[in-house]
BABAVEX-494784 format. One record per residue: residue in one letter; x, z, y of N, C-alpha, C, O in turn. Coordinates in steps of 0.001 Angstrom, whole numbers, plus 500000, padded with zeros to 6 digits. Each point is the difference from the previous one (the first is absolute). Layout:
# residues N
AXZYXZYXZYXZY/...
END
This chain:
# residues 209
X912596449806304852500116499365501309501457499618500264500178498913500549/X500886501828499137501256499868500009500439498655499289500778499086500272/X498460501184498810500954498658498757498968498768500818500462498883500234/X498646501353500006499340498701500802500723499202501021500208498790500094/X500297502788501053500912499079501163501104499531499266500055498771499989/X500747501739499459501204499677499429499916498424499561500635499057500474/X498591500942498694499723498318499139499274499272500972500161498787499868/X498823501661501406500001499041501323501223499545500815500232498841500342/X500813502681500019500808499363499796501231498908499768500422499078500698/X499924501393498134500265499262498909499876498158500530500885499239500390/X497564500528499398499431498861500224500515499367500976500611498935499917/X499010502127501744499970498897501323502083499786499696500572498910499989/X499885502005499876501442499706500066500672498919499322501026499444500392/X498011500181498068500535498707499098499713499206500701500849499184500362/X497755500751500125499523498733501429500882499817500745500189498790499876/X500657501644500985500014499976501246501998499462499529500809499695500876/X499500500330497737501364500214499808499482498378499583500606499061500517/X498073500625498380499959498384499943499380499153500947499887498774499982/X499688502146500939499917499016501199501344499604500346500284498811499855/X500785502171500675500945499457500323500751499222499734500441499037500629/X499890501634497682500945498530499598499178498450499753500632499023499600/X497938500921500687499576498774500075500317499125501449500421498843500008/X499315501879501066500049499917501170501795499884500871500420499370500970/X500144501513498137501997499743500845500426498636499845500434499351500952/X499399499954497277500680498732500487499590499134500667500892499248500395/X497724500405500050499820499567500632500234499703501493499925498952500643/X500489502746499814499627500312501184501659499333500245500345499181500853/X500387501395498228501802499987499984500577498947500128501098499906500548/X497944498663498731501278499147499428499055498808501184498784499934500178/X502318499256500461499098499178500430500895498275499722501231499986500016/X498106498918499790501275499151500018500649499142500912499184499321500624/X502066500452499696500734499514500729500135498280499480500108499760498798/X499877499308502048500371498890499896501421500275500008500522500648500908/X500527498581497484501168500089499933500709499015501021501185500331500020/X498647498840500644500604499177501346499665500812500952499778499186500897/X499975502101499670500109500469501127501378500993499431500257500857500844/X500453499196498214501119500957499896500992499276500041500173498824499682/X500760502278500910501250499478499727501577500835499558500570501049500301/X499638497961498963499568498793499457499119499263499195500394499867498842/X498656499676501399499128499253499002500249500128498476501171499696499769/X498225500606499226500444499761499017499813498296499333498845499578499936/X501867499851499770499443498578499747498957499475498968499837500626498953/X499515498340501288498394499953499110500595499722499160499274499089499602/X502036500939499278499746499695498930499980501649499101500047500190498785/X499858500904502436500440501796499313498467500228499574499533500935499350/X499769497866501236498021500418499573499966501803500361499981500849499109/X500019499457502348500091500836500005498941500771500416499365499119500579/X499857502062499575499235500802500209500297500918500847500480500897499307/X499532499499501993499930501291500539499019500663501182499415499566500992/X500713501558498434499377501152500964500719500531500672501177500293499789/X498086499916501236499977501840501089500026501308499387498831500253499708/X501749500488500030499555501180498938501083500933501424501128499712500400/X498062501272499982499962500706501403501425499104500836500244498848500358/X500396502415499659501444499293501195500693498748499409500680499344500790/X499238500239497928500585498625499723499480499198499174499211500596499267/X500866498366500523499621498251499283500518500196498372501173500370499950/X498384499508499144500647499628498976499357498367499452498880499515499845/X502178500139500029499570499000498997500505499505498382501173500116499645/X498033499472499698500090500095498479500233498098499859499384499126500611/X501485500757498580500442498476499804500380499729498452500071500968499243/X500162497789500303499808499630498487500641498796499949499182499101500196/X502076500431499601499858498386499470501370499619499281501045500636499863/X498539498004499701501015499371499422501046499147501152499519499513501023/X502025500385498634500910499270500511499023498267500538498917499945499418/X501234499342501119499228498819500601501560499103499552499935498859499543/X501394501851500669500736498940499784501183500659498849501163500277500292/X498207499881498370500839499989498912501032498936499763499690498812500090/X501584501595499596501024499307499755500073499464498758499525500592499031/X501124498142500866500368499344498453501016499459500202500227499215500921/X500983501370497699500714499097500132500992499327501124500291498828500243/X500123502502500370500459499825501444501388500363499909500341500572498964/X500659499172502058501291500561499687499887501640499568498876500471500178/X501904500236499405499838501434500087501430500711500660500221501086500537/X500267498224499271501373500547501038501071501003499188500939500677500420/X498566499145498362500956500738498454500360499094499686499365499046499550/X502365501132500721501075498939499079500104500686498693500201501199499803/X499652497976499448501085500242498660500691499179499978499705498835499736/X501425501608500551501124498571500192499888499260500820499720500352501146/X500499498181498445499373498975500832498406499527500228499385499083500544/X500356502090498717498712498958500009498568501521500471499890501122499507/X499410498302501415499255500625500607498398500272499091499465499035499453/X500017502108500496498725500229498887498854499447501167500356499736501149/X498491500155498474498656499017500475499198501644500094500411500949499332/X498733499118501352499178501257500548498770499749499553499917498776499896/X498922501813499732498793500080499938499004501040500725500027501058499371/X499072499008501773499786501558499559498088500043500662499709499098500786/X499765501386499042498483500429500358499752501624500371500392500866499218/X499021499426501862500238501271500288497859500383500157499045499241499839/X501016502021500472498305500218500168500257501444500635500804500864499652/X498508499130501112500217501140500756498552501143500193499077499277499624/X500507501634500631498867500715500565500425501167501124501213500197500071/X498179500375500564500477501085500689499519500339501445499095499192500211/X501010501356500552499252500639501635501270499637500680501136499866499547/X498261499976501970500502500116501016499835501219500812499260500787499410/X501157499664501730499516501211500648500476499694501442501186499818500276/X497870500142500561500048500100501593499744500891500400499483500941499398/X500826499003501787499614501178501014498342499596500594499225499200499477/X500596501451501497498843499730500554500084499071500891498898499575500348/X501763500073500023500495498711500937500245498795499277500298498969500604/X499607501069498205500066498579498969501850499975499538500679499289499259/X499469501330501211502032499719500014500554500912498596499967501222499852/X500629497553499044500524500603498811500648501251500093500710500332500950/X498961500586497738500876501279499929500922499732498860501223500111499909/X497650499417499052500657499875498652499653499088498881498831499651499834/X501653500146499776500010498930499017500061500290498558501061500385499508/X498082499487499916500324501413497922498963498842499243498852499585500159/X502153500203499042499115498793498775501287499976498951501199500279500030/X498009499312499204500266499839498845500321498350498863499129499202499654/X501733500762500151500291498174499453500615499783498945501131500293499612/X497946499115499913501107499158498595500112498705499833499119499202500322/X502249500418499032500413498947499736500562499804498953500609500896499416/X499272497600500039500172499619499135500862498628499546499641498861500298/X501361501409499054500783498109500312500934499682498748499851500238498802/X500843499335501687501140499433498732501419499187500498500049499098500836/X500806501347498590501537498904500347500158499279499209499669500285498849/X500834498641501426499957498783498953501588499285500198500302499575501115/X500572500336497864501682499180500009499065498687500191499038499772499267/X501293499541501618499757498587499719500655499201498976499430499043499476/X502472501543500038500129499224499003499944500436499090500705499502499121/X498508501581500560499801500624498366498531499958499645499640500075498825/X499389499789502319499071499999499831499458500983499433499005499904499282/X501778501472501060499439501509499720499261500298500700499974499278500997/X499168501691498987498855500616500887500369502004499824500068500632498946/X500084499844502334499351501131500024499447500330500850500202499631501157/X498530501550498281498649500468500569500862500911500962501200500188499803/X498183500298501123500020501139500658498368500907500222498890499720499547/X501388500998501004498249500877500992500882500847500674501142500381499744/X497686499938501640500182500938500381498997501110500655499106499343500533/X500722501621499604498931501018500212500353501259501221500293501150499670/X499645498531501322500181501001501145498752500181501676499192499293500601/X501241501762499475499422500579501218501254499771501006501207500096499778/X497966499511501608500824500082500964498949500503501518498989499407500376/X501615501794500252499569500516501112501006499425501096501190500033499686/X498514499502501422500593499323501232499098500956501027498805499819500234/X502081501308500364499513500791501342500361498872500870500858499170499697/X498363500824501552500926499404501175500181500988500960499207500870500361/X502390498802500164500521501359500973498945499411501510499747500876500827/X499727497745499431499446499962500878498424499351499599499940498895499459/X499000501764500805498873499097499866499762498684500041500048499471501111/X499623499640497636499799499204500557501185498862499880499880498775500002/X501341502064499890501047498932499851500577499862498349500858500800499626/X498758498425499679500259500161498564502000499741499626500478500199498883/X500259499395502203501275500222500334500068500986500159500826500126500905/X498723501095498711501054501075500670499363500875499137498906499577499629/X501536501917499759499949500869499401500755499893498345501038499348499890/X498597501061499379500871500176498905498645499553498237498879500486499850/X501570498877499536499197499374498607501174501123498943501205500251500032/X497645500164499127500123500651498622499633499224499197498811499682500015/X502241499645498834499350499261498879500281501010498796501167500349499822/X497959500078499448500106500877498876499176499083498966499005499299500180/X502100501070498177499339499621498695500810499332499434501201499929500259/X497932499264498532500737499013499219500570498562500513499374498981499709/X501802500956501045499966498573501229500624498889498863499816498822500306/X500769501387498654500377498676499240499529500682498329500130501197499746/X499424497973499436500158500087498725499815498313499350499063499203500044/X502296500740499369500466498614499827500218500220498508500798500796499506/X498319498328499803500510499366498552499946498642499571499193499108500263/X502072500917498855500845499184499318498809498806498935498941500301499451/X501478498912500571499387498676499240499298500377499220498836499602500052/X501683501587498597499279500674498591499150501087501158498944500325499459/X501164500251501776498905500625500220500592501743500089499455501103500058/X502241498275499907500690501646500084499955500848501451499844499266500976/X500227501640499204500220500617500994501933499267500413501042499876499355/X498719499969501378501475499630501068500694500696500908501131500484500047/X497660499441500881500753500723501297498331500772500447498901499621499595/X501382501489501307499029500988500490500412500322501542501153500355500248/X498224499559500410499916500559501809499149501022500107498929499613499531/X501007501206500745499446501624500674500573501027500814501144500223500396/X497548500443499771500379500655501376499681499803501086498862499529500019/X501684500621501226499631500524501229501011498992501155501185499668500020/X497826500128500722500989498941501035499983500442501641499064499307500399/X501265501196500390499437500390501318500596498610500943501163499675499759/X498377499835500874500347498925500947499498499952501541498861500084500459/X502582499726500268499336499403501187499214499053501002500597499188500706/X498624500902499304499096498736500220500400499243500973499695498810500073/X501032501803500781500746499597501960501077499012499145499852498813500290/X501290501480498627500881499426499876500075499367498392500842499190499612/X498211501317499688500287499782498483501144500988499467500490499730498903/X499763500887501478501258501075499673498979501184499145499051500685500382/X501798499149498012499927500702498894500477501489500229501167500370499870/X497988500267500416500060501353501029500392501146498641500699500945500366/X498963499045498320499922500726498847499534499490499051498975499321500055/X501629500885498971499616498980498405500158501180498844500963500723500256/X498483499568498801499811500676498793499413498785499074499281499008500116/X501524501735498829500077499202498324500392498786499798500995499580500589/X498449499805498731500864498120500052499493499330500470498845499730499671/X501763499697501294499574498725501074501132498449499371500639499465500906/X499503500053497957500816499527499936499845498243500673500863499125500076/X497750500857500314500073498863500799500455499667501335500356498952500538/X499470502827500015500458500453501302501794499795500242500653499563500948/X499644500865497996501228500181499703500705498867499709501230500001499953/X497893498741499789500505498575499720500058499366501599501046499648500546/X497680500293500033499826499011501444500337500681500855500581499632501021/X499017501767498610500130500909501731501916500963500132500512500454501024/X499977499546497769501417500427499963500913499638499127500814500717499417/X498985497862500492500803498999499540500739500338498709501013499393499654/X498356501748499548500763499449498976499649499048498734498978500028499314/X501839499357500599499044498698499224500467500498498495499642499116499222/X500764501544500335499620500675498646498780500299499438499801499979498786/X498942500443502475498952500881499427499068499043499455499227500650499296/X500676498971500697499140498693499489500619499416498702499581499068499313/X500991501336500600501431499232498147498410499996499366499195499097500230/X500535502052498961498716499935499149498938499072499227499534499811498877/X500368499636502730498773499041500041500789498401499280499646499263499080/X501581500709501905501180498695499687500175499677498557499956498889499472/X500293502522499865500643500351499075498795499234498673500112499357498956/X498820501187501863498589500068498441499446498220500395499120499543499271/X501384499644501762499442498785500180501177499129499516499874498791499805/X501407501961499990501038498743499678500090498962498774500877499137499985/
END
């Protein structure tokens, strides 16, 4: 009689544990039209979100709409300025509050491009592969709080396909001002546009001359 209740049991408790998990997401997740938040995420993020209890998440996916070719890049070598390429693709969530008003921002992106001497008619590849989290210090206001870019942010090779130059590491930024709040490992592109020294970039000059 013992081993009977036990394995009855047993039974109603597996029931009642797959009732539930059949029954929570449903009950949990409900979906939100992405134009009632704000900020909106824009229709090209193809985005998806739910209600999941006190806040909204939404899940998003896409490619750049306006890839660059062949554009100034703003790297002198010398006199003469390199041509830009680049295609980016992104995936990643949003996170609101219950009021629709951004918390956070966490996705994930890569890109892909190339520098080109116009008078050598060299080419180098680049990629890049990072995560970036954007808290906002105020709901809702994507100006304000602080962006983490972590990972591989440059890997640039040379015409034969050499390794050149490398960016990694960790970026903390202010979103209110653009102010480079903390930097770890090599930022040497950072170190070219954002603190002028125009050495860091030689590499790239060097393997297109």
């Amino acid at each position: 009689m013992h081993h009977q209740l036990g394995k009855l049991a047993r039974v109603t408790v597996g029931a009642a544990l797959a009732a539930l998990t059949l029954a929570t997401p449903a009950a949990a997740r409900t979906p939100v039209d992405p134009n009632t938040l704000n900020p909106a995420p824009p229709d090209f993020f193809n985005a998806v979100c739910e209600r999941t209890g006190s806040q909204i998440i939404c899940t998003l996916h896409f490619d750049t709409v306006d890839d660059v070719f062949d554009e100034p890049s703003g790297i002198m070598c010398g006199s003469t300025e390199l041509l830009f390429s680049q295609q980016r693709a992104v995936v990643g969530k949003r996170y609101y509050d219950a009021d629709g008003n951004l918390l956070v921002r966490h996705f994930r992106e890569t890109f892909t491009g190339d520098y080109t001497n116009p008078d050598t008619g060299l080419v180098a590849t680049w990629t890049q592969h990072d995560t970036v989290i954007h808290r906002t210090a105020t709901p809702g206001d994507v100006a304000s709080g602080t962006t983490s870019v972590s990972g591989q942010v440059a890997h640039v090779r040379g015409p034969d396909g050499e390794t050149i130059l490398i960016g990694a590491g960790r970026m903390l930024i202010d979103e209110s001002t653009g102010e480079i709040l903390a930097m770890h490992g090599p930022h040497p592109f950072d170190d070219y546009f954002a603190f002028g020294d125009t050495h860091a970039l030689d590499a790239i000059c060097d393997a297109l001359a």
